[in-house]
C-alpha positions as a LaTeX table, in Angstrom:
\begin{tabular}{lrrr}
\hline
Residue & $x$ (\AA) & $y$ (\AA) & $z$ (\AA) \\
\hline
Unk1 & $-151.52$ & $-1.70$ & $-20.10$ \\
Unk2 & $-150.35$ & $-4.91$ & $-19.10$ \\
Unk3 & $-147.84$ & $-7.16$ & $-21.25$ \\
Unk4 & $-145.50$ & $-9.64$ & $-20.85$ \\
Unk5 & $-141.65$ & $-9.47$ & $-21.16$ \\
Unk6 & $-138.96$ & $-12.43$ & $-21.97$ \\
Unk7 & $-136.18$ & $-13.05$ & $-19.73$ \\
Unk8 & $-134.91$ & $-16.37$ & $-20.38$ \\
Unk9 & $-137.25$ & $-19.33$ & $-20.40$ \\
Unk10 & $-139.54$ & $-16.97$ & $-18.17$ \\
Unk11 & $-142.00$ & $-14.67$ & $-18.77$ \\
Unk12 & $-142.77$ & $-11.72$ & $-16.46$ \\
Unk13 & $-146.02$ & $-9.52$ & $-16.63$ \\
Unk14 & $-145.02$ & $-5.73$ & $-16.73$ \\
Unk15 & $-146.91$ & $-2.95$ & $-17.39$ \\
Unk16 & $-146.16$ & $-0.81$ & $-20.67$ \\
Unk17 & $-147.99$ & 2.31 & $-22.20$ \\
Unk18 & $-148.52$ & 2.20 & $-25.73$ \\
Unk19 & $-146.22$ & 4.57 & $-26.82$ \\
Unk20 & $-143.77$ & 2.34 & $-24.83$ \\
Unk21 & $-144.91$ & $-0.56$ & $-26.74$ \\
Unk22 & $-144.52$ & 1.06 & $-29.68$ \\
Unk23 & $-141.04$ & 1.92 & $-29.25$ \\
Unk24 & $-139.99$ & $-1.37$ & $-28.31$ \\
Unk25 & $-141.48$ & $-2.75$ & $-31.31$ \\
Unk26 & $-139.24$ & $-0.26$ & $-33.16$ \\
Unk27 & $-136.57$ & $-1.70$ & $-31.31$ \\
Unk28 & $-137.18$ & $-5.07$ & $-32.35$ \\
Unk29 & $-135.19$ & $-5.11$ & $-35.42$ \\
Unk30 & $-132.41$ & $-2.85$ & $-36.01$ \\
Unk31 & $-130.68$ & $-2.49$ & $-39.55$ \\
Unk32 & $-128.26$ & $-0.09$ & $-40.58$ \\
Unk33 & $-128.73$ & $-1.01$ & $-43.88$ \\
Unk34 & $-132.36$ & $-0.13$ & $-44.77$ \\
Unk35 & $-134.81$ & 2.73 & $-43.85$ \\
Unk36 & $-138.18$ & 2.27 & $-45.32$ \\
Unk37 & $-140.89$ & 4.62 & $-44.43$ \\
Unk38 & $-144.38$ & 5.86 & $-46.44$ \\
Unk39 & $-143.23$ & 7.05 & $-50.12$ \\
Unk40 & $-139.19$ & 6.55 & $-49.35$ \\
Unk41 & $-136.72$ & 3.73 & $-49.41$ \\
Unk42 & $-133.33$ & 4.60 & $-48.80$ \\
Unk43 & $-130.26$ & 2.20 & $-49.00$ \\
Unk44 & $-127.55$ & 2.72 & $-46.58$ \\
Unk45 & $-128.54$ & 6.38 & $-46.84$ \\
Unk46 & $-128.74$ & 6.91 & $-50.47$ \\
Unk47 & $-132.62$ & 6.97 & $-51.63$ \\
Unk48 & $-133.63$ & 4.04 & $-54.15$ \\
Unk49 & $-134.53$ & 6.75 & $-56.79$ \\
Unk50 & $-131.13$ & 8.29 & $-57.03$ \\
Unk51 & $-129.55$ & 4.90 & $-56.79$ \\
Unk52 & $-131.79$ & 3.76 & $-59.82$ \\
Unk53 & $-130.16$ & 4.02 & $-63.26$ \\
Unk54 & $-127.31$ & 5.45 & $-61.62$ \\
Unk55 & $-125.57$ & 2.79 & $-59.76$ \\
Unk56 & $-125.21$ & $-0.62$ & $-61.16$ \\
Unk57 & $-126.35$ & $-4.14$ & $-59.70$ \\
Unk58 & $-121.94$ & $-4.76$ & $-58.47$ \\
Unk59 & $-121.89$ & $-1.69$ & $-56.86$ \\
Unk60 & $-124.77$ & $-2.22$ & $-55.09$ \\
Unk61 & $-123.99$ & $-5.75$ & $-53.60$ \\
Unk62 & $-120.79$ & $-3.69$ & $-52.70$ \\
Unk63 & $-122.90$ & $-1.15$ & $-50.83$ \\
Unk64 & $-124.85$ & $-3.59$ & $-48.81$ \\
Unk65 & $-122.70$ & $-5.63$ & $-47.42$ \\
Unk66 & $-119.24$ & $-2.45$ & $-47.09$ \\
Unk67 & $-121.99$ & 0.08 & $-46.75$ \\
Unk68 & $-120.44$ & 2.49 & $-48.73$ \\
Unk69 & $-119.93$ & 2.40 & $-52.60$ \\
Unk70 & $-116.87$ & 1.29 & $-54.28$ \\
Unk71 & $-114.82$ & 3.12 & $-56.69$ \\
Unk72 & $-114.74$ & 1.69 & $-60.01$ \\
Unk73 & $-111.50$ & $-0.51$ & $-59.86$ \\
Unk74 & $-113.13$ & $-1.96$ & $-56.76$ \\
Unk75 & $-116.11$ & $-2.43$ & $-58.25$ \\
Unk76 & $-114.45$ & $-4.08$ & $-61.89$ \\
Unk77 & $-112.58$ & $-6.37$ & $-59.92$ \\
Unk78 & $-115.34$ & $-7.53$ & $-57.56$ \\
Unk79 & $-117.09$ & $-7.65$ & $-60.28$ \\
Unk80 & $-114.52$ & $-10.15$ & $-62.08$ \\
Unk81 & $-114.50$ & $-12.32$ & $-59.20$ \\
Unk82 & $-118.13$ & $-12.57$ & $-59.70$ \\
Unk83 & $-118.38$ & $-13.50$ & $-63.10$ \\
Unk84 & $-115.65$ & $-16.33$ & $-62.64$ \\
Unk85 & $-117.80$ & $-18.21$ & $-60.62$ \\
Unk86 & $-121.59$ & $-18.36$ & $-62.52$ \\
Unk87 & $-121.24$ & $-21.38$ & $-63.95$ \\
Unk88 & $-119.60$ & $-24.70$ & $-64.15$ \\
Unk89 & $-121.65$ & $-27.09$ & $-65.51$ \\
Unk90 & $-124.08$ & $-30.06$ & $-64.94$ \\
Unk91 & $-121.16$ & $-31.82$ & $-63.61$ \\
Unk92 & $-121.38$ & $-29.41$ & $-60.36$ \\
Unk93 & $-124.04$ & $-30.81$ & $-58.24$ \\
Unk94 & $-125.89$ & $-27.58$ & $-57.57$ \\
Unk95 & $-126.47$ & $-27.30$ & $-61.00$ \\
Unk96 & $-127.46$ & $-30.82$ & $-61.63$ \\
Unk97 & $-129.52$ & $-30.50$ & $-58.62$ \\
Unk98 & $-131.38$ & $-27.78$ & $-60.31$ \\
Unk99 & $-132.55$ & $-28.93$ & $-63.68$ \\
Unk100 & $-133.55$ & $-32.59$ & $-61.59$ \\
Unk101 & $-135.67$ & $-30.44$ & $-59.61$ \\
Unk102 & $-137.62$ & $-28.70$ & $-62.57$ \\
Unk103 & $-137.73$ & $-31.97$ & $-64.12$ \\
Unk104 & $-139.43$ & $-33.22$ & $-60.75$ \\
Unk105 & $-141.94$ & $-30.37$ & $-61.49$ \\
Unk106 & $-140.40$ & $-27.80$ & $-58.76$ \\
Unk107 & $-140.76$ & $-24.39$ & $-59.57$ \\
Unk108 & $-138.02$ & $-22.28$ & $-60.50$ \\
Unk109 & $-137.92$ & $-20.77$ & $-56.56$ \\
Unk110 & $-137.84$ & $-24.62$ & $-55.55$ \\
Unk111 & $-135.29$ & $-25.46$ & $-58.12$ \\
Unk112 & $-132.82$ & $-22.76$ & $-57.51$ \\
Unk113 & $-133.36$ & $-23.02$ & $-53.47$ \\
Unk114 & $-132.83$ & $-27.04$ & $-53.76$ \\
Unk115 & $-129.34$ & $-26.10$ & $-55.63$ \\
Unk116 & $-128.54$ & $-23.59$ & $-52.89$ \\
Unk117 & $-129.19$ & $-25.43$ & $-50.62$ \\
Unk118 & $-126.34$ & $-28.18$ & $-51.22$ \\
Unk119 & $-123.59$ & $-25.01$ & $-51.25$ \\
Unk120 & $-122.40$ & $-26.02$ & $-48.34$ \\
Unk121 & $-119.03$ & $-26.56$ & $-46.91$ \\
Unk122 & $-117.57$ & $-29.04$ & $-49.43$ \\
Unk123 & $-119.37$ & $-28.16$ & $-52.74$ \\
Unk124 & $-119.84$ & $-24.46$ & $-51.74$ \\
Unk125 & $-117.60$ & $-23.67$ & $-49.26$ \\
Unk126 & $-113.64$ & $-23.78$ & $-49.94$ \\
Unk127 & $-113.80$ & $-20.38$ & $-51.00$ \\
Unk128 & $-114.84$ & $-19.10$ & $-47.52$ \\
Unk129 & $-112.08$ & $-21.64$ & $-46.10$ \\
Unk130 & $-109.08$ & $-20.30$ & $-48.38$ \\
Unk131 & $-110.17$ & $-16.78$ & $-47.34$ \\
Unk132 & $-109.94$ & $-18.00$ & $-43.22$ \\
Unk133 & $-106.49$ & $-19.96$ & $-44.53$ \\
Unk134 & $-105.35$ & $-16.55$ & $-46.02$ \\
Unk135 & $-106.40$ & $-14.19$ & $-42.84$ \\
Unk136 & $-104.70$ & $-17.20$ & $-40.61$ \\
Unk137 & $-101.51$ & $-16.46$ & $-42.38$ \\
Unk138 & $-101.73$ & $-12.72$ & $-42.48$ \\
Unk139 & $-102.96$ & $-13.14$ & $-38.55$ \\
Unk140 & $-99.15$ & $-15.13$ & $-38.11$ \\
Unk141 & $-97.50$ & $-12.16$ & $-39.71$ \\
Unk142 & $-98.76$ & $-9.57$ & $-37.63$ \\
Unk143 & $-98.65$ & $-11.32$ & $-34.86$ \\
Unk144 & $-94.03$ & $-12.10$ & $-34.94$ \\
Unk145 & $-94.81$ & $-7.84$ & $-35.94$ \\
Unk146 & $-94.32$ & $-8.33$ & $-39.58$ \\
Unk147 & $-97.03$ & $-6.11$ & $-40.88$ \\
Unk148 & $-95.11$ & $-5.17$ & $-44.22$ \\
Unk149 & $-92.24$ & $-7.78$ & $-44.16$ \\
Unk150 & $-93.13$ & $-10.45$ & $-46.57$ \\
Unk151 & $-89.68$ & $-11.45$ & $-46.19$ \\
Unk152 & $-91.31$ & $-13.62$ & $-43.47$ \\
Unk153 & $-93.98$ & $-14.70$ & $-45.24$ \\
Unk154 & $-92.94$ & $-18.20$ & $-46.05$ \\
Unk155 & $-92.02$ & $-18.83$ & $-42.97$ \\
Unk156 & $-95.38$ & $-17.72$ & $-41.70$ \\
Unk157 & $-97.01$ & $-19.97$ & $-44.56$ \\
Unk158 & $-95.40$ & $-23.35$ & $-43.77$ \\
Unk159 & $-96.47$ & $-22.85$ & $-40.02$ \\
Unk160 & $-99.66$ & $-22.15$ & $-40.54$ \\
Unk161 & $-100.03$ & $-24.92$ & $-42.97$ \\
Unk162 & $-98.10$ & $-27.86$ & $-40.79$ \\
Unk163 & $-100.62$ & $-26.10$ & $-38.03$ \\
Unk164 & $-104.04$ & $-27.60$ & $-40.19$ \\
Unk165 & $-101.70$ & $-30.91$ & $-41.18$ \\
Unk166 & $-100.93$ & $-31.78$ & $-37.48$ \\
Unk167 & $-104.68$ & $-31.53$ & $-36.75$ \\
Unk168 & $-105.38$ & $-33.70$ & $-39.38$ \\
Unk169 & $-105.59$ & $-31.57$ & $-42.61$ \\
Unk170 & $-104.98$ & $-33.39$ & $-46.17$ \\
Unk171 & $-106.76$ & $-31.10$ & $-48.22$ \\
Unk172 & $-105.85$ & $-27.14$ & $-48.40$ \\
Unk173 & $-109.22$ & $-25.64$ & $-50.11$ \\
Unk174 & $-108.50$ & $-22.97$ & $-52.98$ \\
Unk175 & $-106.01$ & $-24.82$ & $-54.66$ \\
Unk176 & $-105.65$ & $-28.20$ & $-56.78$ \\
Unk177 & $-109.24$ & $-29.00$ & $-59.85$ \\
Unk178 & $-110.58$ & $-32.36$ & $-60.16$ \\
Unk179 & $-111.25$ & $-31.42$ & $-63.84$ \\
Unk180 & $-109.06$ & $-28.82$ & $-64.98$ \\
Unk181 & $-104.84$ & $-29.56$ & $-64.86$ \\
Unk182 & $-105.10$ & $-25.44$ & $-64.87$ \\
Unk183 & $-108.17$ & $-24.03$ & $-63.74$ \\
Unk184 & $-108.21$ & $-21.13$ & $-66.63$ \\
Unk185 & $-109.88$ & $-18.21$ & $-64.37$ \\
Unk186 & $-107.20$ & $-18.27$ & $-61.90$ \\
Unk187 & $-104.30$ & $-16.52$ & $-64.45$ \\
Unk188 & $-106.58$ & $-13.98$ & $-66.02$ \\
Unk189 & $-108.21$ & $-13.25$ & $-62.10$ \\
Unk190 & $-104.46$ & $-13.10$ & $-60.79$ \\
Unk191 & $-103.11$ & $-10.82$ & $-63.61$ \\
Unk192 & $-106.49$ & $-8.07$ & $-62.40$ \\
Unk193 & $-105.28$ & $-8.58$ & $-58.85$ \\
Unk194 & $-101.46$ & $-7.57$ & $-60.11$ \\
Unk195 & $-102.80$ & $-4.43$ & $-62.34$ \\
Unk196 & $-105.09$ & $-3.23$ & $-59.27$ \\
Unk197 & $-102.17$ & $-3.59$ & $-56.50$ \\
Unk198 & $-99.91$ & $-1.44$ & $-59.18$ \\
Unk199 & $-102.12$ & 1.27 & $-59.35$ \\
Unk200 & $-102.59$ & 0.82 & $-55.32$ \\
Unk201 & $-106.48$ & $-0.06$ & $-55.85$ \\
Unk202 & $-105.34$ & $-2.82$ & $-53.42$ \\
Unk203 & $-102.27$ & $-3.80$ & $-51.08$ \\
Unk204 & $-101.97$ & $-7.15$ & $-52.99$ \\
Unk205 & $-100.70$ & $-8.53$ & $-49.62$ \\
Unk206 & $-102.94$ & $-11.54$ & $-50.32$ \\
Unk207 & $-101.76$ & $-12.54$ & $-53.33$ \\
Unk208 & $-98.49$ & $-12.79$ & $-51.98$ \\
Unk209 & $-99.89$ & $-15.26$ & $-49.35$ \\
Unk210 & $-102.09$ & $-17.03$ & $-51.94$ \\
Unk211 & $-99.09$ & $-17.36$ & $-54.04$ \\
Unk212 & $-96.88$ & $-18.68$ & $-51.31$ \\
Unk213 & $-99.80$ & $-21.06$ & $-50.01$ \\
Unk214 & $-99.47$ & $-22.49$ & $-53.41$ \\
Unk215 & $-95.51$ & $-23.26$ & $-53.65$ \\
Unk216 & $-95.70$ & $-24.80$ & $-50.17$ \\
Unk217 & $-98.27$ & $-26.58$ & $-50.69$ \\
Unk218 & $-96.18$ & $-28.25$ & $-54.32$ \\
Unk219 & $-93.07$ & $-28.34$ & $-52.74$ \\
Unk220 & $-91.73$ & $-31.66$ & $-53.12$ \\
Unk221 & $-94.42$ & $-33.04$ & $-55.65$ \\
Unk222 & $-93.86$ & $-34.14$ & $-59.10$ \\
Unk223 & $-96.53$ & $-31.79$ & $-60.51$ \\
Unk224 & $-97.19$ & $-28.32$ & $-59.02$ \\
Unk225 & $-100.80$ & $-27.84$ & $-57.25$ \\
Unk226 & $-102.19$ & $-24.98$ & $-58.97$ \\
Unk227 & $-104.68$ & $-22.38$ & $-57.59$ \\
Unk228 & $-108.26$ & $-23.14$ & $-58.70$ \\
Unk229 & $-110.85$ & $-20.48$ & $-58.73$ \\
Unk230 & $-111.79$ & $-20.60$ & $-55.20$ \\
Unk231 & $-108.26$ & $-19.73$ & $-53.93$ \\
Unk232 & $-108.15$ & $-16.84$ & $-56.72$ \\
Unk233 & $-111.42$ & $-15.41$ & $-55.34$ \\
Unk234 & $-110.33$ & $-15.92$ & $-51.91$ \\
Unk235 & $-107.43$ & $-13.34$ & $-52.86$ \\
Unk236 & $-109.92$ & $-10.84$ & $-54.29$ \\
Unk237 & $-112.04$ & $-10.99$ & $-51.26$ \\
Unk238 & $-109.47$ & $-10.72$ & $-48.68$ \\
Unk239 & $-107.81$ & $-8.06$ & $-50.55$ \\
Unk240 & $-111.19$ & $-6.09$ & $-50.93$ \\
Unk241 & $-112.16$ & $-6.53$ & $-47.47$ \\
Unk242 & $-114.85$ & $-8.52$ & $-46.85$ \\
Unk243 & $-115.17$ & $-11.38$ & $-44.44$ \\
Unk244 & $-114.98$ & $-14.87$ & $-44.97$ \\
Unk245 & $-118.31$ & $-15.20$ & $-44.58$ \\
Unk246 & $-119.49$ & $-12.33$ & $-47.13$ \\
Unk247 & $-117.05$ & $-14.36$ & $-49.61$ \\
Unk248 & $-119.27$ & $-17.59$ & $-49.18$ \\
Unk249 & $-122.31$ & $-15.22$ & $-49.39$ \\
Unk250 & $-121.43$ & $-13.59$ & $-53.00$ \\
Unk251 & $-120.21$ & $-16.88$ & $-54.36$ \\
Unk252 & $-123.58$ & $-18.10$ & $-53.43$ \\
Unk253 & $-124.77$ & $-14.93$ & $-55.26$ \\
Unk254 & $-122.53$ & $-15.21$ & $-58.00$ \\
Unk255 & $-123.56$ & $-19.36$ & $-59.22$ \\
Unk256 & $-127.53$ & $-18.45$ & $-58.69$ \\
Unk257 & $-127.34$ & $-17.15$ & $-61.64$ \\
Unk258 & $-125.87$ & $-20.09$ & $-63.73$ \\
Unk259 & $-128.38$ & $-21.98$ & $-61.25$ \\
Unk260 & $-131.28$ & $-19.95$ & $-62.46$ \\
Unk261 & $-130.09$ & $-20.09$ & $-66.29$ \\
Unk262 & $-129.88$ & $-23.77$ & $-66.18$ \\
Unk263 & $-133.04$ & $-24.46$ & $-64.59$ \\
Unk264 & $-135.15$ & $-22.09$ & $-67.15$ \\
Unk265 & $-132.76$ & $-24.23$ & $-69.88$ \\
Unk266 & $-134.50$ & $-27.57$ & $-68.34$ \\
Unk267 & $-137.71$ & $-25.95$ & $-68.44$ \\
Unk268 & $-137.91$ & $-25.11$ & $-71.70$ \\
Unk269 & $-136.29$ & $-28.68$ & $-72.95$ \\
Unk270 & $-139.03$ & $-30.46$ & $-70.78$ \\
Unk271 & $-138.07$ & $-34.01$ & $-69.45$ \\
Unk272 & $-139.86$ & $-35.95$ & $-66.28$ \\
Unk273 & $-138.14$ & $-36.96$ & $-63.35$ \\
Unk274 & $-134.63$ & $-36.90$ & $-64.79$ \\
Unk275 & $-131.76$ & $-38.38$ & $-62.22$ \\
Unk276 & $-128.13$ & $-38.14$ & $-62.16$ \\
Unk277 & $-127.53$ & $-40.59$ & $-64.97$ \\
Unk278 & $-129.83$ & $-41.90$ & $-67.53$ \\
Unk279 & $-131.17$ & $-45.19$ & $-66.49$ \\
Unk280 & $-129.66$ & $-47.30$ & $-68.98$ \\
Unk281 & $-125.90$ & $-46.97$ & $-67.20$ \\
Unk282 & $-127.96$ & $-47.96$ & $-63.94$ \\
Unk283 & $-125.66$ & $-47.62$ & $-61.03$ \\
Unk284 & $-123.58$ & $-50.37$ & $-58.96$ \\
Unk285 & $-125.53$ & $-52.48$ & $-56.75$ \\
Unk286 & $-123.52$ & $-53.66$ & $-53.67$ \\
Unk287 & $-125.83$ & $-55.73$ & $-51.64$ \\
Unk288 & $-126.36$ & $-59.39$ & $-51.10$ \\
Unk289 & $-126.77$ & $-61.50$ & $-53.85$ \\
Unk290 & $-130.96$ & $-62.80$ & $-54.94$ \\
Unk291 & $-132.11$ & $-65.04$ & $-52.50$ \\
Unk292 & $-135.60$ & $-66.71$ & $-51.86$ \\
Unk293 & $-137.70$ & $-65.51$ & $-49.15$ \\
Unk294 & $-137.25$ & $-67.91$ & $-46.42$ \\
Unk295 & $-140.63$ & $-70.42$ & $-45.84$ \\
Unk296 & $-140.19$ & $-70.33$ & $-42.03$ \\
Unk297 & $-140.68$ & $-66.66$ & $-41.16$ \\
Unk298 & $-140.60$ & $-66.65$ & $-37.56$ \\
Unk299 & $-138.24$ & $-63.74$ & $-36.93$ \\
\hline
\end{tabular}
């Protein structure tokens, strides 16, 4: 049987049987996560049935993205993380961007996909950035051979930090709230991350380094920059092991649902084609001032 294959921008005519084609259609996706066949569905290894009822929704995330299951302290303070960062308000723009967008007439898929959308790097990201600022550090200390001297730390800290300053860097994410002068999730998330490295649930090596990000960064200020909730989630991540980029990804997982409970909310109060502000504040126009159309319009 003749076929083609791709290599590159060409395509070349080879000939494959079909069990040969077959097999390379099996071998066009490749998942260690999944393993559905006729009657089974198996995550990771487990099967769905025995996961049903038995495992709960945290532990799952955990298990397909770590690919094994957590124990319960990992699992509570995962979990934690989670909760701290559902919601926080209209005033957050992927919120506000979801109740516009049901007020536009999107469907809740459209609504909560428009608000996910605009998680990016400045509104959605810092958390993923304190966690690369954190592993930066950590990458310093191990690389002078200070694996388990946090003597060094500060050291390590300001040098990494004058590092992102010299290439330009005003703004360390994780740490500072536009709104709140304390953001309150980042004591009660901190005291978990305390209570889990004393029972050795984790090395709590990045709480030290969030913690010392923190003084360097207020050193010298009249008022103290305090951790906000992305730099206390950052912590939890790092110290539970998943990548910077799995730390964007839960976050993301994490607000959908304060993105999905607010645009059901704007649903059921009804409203067409709400904006940012109502329109009797109007918004400031910057332009030239009237003028008449000129008579002679050869342009």
């Amino acid at each position: 049987m003749s076929t083609t294959t791709d290599h590159g921008d060409e395509r070349v005519p080879t000939t494959a049987s079909p069990q040969e084609l077959v097999d390379e259609a099996r071998r066009w996706w490749q998942t260690d996560i999944i393993d559905v066949r006729p009657g089974e569905i198996s995550l990771r290894g487990y099967p769905i049935q025995e996961l049903i009822g038995n495992v709960g929704f945290v532990d799952t995330i955990w298990l397909m993205l770590r690919g094994e299951l957590p124990s319960r302290a990992q699992a509570a303070l995962f979990e934690a993380a989670l909760v701290a960062s559902v919601d926080h308000g209209p005033a957050a723009p992927s919120i506000a961007i979801a109740r516009m967008a049901t007020t536009c007439g999107a469907p809740v898929n459209s609504a909560m996909a428009s608000a996910i959308n605009v998680l990016d790097d400045v509104h959605g990201g810092p958390g993923q950035q304190c966690m690369e600022l954190y592993l930066e550090i950590d990458a310093e200390l191990r690389r002078v051979g200070h694996l388990d001297d946090m003597v060094h730390l500060d050291e390590a800290t300001r040098l990494v930090l004058q590092r992102h300053r010299d290439a330009g860097v005003r703004y360390f994410p994780g740490f500072g709230h536009r709104f709140h002068p304390l953001d309150p999730r980042t004591p009660r998330l901190l005291s978990l991350v305390d209570a889990a490295a004393a029972e050795g649930v984790v090395n709590g090596r990045f709480a030290a380094i969030g913690r010392a990000v923190e003084d360097a960064i207020s050193e010298g200020r009249p008022k103290r920059i305090p951790m906000n909730v992305d730099g206390v989630t950052a912590i939890i991540y790092c110290e539970l092991g998943l990548t910077p980029e799995q730390g964007r990804g839960v976050f993301i997982l994490a607000r959908s649902v304060g993105i999905l409970a607010h645009a059901v909310e704007q649903m059921t109060q009804g409203g067409r084609i709400k904006g940012p502000m109502p329109k009797s504040i109007g918004y400031t126009y910057t332009g030239p001032a009237r003028r008449p159309l000129p008579n002679d319009l050869d342009r």
